[in-house]
PALUM-669707 format. One line per field, with one value per residue: residue number from 1; x, y, z of N, C-alpha, C in turn. Coordinates in Angstrom, 1 decimal. Example, Ala and Ser with C-alpha at 12.3 -4.5 7.8 and 13.67 -1.06 7.14 Angstrom:
// PALUM-669707
i [1 2];
nxx [13.2 12.8];
nyy [-5.7 -2.2];
nzz [7.8 7.1];
caxx [12.3 13.7];
cayy [-4.5 -1.1];
cazz [7.8 7.1];
cxx [13.2 12.9];
cyy [-3.3 0.0];
czz [7.8 7.9];
// end
This chain:
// PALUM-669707
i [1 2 3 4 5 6 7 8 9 10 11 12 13 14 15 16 17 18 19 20 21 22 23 24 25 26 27 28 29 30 31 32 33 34 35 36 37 38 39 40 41 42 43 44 45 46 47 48 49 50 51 52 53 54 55 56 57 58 59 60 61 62 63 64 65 66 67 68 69 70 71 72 73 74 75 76 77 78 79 80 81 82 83 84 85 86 87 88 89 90 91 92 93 94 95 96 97 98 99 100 101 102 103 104 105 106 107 108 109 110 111 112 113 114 115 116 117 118 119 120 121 122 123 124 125 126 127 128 129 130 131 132 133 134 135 136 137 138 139 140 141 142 143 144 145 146 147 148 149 150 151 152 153 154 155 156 157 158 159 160 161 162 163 164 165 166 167 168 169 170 171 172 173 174 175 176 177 178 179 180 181 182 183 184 185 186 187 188 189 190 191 192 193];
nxx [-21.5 -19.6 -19.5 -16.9 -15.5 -16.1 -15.2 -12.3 -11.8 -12.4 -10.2 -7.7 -5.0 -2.5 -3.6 -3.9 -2.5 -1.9 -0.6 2.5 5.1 6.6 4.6 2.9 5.3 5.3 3.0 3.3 5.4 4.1 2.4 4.5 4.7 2.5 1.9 3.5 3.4 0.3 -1.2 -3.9 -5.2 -4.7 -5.6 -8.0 -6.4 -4.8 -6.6 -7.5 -4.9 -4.7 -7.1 -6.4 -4.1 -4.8 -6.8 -6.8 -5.6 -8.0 -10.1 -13.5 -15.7 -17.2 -14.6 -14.7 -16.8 -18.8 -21.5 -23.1 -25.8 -27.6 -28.6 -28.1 -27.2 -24.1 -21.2 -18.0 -14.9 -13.6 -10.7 -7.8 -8.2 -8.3 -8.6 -12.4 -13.2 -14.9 -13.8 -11.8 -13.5 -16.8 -20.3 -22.1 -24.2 -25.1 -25.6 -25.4 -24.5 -20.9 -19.1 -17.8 -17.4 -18.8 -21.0 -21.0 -22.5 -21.0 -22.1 -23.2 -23.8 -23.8 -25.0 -25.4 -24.8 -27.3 -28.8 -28.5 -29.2 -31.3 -34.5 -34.2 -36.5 -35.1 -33.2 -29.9 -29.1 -26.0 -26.0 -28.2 -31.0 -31.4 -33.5 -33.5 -32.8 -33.9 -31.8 -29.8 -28.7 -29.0 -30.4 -29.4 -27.2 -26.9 -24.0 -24.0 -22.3 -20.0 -19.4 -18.6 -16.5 -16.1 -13.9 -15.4 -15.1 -14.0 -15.8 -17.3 -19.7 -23.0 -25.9 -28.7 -30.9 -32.3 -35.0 -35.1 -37.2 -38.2 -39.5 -38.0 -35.4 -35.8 -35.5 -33.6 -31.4 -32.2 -31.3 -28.4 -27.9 -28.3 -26.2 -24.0 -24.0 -23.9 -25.3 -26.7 -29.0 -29.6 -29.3 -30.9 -33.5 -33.3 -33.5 -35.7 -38.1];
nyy [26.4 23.5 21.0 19.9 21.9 24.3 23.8 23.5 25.8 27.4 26.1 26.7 26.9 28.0 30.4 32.0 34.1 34.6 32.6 31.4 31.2 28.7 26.9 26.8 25.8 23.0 22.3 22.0 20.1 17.8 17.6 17.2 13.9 12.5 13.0 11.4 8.3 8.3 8.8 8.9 9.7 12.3 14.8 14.5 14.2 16.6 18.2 17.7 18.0 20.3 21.3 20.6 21.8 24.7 24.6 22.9 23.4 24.5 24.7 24.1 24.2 26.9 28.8 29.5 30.2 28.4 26.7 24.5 22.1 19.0 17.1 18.1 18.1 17.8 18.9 18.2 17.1 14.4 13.2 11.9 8.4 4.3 1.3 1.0 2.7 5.6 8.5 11.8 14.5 14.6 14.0 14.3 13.3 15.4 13.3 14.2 16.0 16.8 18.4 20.3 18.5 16.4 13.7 12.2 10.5 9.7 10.3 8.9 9.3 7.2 5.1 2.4 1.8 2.9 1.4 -0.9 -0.1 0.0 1.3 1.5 -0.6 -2.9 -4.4 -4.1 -3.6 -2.0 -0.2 2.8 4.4 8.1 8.9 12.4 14.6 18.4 20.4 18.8 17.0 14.6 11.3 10.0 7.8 6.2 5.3 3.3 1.7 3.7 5.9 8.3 10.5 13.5 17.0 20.1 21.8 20.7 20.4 21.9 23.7 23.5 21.8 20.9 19.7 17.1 16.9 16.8 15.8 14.0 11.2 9.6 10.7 9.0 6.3 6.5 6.9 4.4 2.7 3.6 2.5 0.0 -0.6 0.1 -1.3 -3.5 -5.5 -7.4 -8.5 -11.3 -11.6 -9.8 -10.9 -13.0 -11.6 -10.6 -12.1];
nzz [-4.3 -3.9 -0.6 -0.3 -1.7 -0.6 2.0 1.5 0.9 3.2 4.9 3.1 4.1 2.4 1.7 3.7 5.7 8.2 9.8 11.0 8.9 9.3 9.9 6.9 6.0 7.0 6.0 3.1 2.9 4.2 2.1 0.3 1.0 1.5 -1.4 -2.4 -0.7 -0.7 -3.1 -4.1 -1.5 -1.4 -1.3 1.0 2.9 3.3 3.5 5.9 7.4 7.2 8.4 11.2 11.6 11.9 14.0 16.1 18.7 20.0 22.3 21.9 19.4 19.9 20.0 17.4 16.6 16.5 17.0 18.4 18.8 20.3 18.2 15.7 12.4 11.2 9.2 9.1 10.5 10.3 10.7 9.9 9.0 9.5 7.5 7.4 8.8 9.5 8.2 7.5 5.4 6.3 7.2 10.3 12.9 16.0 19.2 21.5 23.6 26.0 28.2 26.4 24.3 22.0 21.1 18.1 15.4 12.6 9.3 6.0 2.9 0.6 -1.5 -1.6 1.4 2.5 0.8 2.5 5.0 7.9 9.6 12.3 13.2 13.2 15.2 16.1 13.5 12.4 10.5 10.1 8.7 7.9 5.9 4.2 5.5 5.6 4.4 3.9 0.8 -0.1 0.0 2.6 5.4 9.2 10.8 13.0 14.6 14.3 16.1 18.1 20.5 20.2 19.9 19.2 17.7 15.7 13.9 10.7 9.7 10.6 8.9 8.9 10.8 12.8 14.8 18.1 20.0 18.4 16.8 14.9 16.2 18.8 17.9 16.7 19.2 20.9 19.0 19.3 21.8 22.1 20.0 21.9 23.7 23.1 21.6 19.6 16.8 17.7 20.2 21.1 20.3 22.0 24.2 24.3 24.3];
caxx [-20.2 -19.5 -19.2 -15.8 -14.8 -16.5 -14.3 -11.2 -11.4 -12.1 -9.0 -6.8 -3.5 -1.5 -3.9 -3.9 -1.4 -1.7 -0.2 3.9 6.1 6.7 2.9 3.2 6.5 4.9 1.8 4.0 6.5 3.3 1.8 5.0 4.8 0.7 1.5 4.2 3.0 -1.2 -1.6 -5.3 -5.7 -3.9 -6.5 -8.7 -5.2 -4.1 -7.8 -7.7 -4.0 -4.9 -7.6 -5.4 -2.8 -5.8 -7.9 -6.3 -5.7 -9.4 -11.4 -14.2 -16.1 -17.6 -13.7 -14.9 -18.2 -19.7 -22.4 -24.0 -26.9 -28.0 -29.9 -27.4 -26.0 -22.3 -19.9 -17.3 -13.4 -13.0 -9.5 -7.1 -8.2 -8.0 -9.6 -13.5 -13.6 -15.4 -12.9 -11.8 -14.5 -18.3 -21.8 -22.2 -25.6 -24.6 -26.9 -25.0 -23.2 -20.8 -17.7 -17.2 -17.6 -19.4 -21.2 -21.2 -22.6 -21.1 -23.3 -22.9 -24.9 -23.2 -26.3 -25.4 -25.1 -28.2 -30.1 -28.8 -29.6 -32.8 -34.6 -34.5 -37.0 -34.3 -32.8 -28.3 -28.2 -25.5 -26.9 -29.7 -31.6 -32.2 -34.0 -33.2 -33.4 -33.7 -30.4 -29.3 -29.5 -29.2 -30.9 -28.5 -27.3 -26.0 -22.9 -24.3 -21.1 -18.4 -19.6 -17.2 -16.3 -15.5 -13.9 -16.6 -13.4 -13.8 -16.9 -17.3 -20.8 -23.9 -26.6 -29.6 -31.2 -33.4 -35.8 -34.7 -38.5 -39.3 -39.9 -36.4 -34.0 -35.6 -35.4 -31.6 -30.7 -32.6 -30.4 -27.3 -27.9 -27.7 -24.8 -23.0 -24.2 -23.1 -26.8 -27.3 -30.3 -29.6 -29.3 -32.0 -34.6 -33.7 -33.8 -37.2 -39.2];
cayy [25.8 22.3 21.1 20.1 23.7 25.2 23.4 23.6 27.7 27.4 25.3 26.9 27.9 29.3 31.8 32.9 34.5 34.7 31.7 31.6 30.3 27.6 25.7 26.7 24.6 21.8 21.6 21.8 19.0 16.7 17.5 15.9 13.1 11.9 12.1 10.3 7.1 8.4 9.8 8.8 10.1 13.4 15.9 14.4 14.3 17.9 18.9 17.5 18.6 22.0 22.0 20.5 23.1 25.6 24.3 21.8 24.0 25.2 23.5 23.7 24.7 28.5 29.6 29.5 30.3 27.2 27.0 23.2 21.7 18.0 16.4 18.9 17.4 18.8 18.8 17.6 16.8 13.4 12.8 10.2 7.1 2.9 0.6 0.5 3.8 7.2 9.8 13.2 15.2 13.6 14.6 13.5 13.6 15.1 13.3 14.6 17.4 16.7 19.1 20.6 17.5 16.2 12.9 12.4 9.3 9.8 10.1 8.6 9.2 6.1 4.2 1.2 1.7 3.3 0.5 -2.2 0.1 -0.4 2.6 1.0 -1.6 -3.9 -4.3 -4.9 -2.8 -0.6 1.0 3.6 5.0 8.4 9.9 13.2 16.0 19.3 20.9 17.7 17.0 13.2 10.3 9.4 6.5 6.8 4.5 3.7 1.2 4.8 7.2 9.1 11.9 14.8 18.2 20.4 22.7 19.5 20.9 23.4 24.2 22.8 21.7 20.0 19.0 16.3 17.2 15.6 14.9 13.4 9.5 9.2 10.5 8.1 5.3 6.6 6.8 3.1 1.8 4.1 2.1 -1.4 -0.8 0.6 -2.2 -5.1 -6.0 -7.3 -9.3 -12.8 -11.2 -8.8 -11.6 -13.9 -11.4 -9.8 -13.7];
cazz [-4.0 -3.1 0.9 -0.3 -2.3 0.9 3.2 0.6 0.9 4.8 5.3 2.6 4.4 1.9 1.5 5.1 6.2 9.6 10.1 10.1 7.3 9.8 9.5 5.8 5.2 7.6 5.5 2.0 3.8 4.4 0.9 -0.5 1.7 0.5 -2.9 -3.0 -0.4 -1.0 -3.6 -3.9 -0.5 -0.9 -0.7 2.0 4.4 3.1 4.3 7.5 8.0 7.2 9.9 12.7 12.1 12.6 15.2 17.0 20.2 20.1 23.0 21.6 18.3 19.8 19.3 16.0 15.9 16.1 18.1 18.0 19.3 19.9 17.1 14.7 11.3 10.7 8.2 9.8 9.5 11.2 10.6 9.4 9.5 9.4 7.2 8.4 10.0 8.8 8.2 6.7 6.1 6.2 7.6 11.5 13.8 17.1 20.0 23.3 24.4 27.3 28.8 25.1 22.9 20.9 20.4 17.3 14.8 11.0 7.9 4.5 1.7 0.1 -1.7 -0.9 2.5 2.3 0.6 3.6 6.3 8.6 10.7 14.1 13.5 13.3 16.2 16.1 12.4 12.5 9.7 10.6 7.4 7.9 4.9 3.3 6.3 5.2 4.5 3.0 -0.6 -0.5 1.3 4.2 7.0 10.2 10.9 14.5 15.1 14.2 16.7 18.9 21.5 19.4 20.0 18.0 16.6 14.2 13.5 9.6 9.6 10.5 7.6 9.0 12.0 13.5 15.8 19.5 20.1 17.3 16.4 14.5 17.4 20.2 17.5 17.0 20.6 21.5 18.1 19.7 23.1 21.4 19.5 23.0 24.6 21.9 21.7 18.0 16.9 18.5 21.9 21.2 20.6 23.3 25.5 24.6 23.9];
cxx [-20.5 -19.8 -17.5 -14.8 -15.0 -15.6 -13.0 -11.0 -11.4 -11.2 -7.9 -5.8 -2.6 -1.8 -4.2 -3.0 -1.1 -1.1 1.4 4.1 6.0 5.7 2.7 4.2 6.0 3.7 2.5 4.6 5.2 2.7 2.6 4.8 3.5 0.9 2.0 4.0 1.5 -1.6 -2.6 -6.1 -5.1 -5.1 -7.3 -7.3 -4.8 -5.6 -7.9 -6.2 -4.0 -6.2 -7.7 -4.5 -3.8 -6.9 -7.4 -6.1 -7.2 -9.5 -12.0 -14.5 -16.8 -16.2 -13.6 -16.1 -18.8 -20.2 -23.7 -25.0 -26.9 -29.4 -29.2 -26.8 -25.0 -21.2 -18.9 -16.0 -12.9 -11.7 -8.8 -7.7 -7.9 -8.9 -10.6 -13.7 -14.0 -14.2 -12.8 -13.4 -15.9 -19.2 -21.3 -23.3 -24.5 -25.8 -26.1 -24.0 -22.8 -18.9 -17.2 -16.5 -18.9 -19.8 -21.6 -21.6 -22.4 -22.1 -22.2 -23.9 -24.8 -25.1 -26.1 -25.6 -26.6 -29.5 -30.0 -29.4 -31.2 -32.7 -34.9 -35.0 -36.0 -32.9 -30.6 -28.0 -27.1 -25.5 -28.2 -30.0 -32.3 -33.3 -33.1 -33.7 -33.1 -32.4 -29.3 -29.5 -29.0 -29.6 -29.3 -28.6 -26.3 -25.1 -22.8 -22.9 -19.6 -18.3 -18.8 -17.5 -15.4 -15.1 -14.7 -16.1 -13.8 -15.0 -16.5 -18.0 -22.1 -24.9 -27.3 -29.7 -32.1 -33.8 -35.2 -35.9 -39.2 -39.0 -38.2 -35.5 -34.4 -35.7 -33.6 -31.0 -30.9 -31.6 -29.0 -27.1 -27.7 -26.5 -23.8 -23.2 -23.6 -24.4 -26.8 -28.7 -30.5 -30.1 -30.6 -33.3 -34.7 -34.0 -35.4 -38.4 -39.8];
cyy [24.5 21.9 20.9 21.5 24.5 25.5 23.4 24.9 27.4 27.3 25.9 28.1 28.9 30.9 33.1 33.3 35.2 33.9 31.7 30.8 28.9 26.2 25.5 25.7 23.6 21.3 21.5 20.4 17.9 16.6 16.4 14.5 12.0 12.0 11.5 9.0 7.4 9.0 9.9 9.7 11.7 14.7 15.7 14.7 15.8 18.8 18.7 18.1 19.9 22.3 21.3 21.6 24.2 25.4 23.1 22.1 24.7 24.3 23.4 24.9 26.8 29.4 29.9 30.0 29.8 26.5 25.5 22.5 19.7 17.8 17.5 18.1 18.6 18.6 19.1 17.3 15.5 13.1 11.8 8.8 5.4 2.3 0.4 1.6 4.9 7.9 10.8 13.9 14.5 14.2 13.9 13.9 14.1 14.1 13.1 15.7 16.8 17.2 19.6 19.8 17.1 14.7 12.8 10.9 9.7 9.1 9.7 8.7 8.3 5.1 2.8 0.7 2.0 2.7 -0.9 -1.7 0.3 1.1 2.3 0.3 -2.6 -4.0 -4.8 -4.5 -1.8 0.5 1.7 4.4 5.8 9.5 11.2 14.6 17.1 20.0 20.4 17.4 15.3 11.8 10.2 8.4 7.4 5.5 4.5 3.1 2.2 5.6 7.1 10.0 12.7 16.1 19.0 21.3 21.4 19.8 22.5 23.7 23.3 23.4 21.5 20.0 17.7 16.8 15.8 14.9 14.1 11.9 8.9 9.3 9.7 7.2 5.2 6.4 4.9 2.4 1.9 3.0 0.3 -1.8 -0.7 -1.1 -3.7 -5.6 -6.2 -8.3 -10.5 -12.7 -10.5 -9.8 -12.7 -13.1 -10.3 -11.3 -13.9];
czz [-3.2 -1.5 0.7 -1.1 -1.1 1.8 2.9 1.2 2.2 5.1 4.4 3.3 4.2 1.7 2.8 6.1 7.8 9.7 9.9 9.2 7.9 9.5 7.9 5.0 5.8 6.0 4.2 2.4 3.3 3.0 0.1 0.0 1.0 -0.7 -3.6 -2.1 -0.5 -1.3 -3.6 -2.4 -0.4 -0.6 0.4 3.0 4.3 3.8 5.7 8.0 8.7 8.8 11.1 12.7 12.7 13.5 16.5 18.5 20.5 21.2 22.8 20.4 18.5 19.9 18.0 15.4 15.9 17.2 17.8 18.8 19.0 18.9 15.6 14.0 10.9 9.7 8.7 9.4 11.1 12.1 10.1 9.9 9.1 8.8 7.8 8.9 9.4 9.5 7.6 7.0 5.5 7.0 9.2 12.2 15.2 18.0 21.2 23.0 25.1 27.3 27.2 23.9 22.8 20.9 19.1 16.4 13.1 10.1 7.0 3.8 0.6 0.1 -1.4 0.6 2.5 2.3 1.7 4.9 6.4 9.5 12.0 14.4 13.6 14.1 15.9 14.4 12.8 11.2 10.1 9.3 8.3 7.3 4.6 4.4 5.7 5.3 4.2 1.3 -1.6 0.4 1.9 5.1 7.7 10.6 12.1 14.8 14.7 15.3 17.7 19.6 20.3 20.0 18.7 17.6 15.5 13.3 12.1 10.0 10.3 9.5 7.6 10.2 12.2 14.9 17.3 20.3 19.2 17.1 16.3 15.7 18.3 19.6 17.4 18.6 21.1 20.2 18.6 20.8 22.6 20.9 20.8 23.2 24.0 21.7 20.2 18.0 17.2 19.6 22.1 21.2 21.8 24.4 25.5 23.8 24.9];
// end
C-alpha cells in the first residue's frame, strides 16, 4: 500500500463512525467546495481536512500513538498551503523536540530538487541532499528554508531515521543554523576569510 492509500484509509471519515453526522456533512460541504474552485487540489485538502477534524484537539502525537524521536523521518500532513511552501502530506526530518512539538524540516523526493541540492558543503543552500535512508525508497532533500514548529498529532507514521550522531545531522543542524540565521554564501565567506 501506497503512503498516500495508507494515509487515505487512516483519514477516511465516512468510514468511521464515531464521528457525528455533523463532521461528516462539514467534510462533504468542503469536498464540494475544492472541486468546484480546486479541483486539482481536491484530494490533498480532503486529506488534510480529514485529519484536522480528527486530530486537531490532540496536543500532541502519543494521543495517537505516536511516539517520535529527534533525527525521525515522518509522514506527515502539513496543511494547506501558499505558493512556495511544503504542504499536505510529505516526509519531514524531526531535529528538536520542545513542549509537544515538533521541529520539523520537509522532505521531497522531487528529482529536481534533488539534483540542485548540496550536503552542507555549501554553505546558504536551502537544499540539503539527503540520500536514500532506510525506510525510504527514494533519494531525498530537505527544504532547510520550510521548517516549522509542529504539533506531532500532524504526525501518520514514522519511516526512517538519521542517526543524531552521525556526520549528516551535525551537517543538517550547522546548514539548519545558517538558514535561521539568514547566513547564505556571501555572508558566509566574508565572514569566515
Amino acid at each position: 500500500m501506497s503512503f498516500v492509500e495508507e494515509s487515505k484509509a487512516l483519514l477516511d471519515t465516512s468510514a468511521n463512525n464515531t464521528y457525528p453526522a455533523e463532521w461528516r456533512d462539514y467534510i462533504r460541504a468542503r469536498e464540494g467546495i475544492y472541486s468546484q474552485l480546486l479541483p486539482n487540489y481536491l484530494e490533498p485538502n480532503m486529506r488534510s481536512e480529514a485529519m484536522w477534524v480528527m486530530r486537531s484537539q490532540c496536543y500532541s502525537g502519543e494521543e495517537v500513538g505516536i511516539h517520535v524521536e529527534r533525527g525521525d523521518i515522518c509522514w506527515m500532513d502539513y496543511g494547506q498551503t501558499f505558493i512556495n511552501e511544503m504542504g499536505y502530506q510529505h516526509f519531514g526530518l524531526v531535529v528538536s523536540l520542545w513542549n509537544k512539538k515538533a521541529l520539523v524540516i520537509p522532505v521531497t523526493s522531487n528529482p529536481s530538487a534533488y539534483e540542485k541540492a548540496g550536503d552542507g558543503s555549501q554553505p546558504g543552500n536551502h537544499l540539503f541532499r539527503i540520500g536514500m535512508p532506510e525506510g525510504l525508497n527514494r533519494p531525498s532533500t530537505l527544504f532547510m528554508n520550510d521548517i516549522r514548529f509542529v504539533n506531532t498529532a500532524r504526525i501518520l507514521c514514522i519511516r526512517a531515521h538519521i542517526d543524531t550522531n552521525s556526520s549528516m545531522f551535525r551537517a543538517i543542524q550547522s546548514q539548519l543554523v545558517m538558514c535561521l540565521m539568514g547566513v547564505n554564501e556571501a555572508k558566509y565567506d566574508t565572514m569566515h576569510r
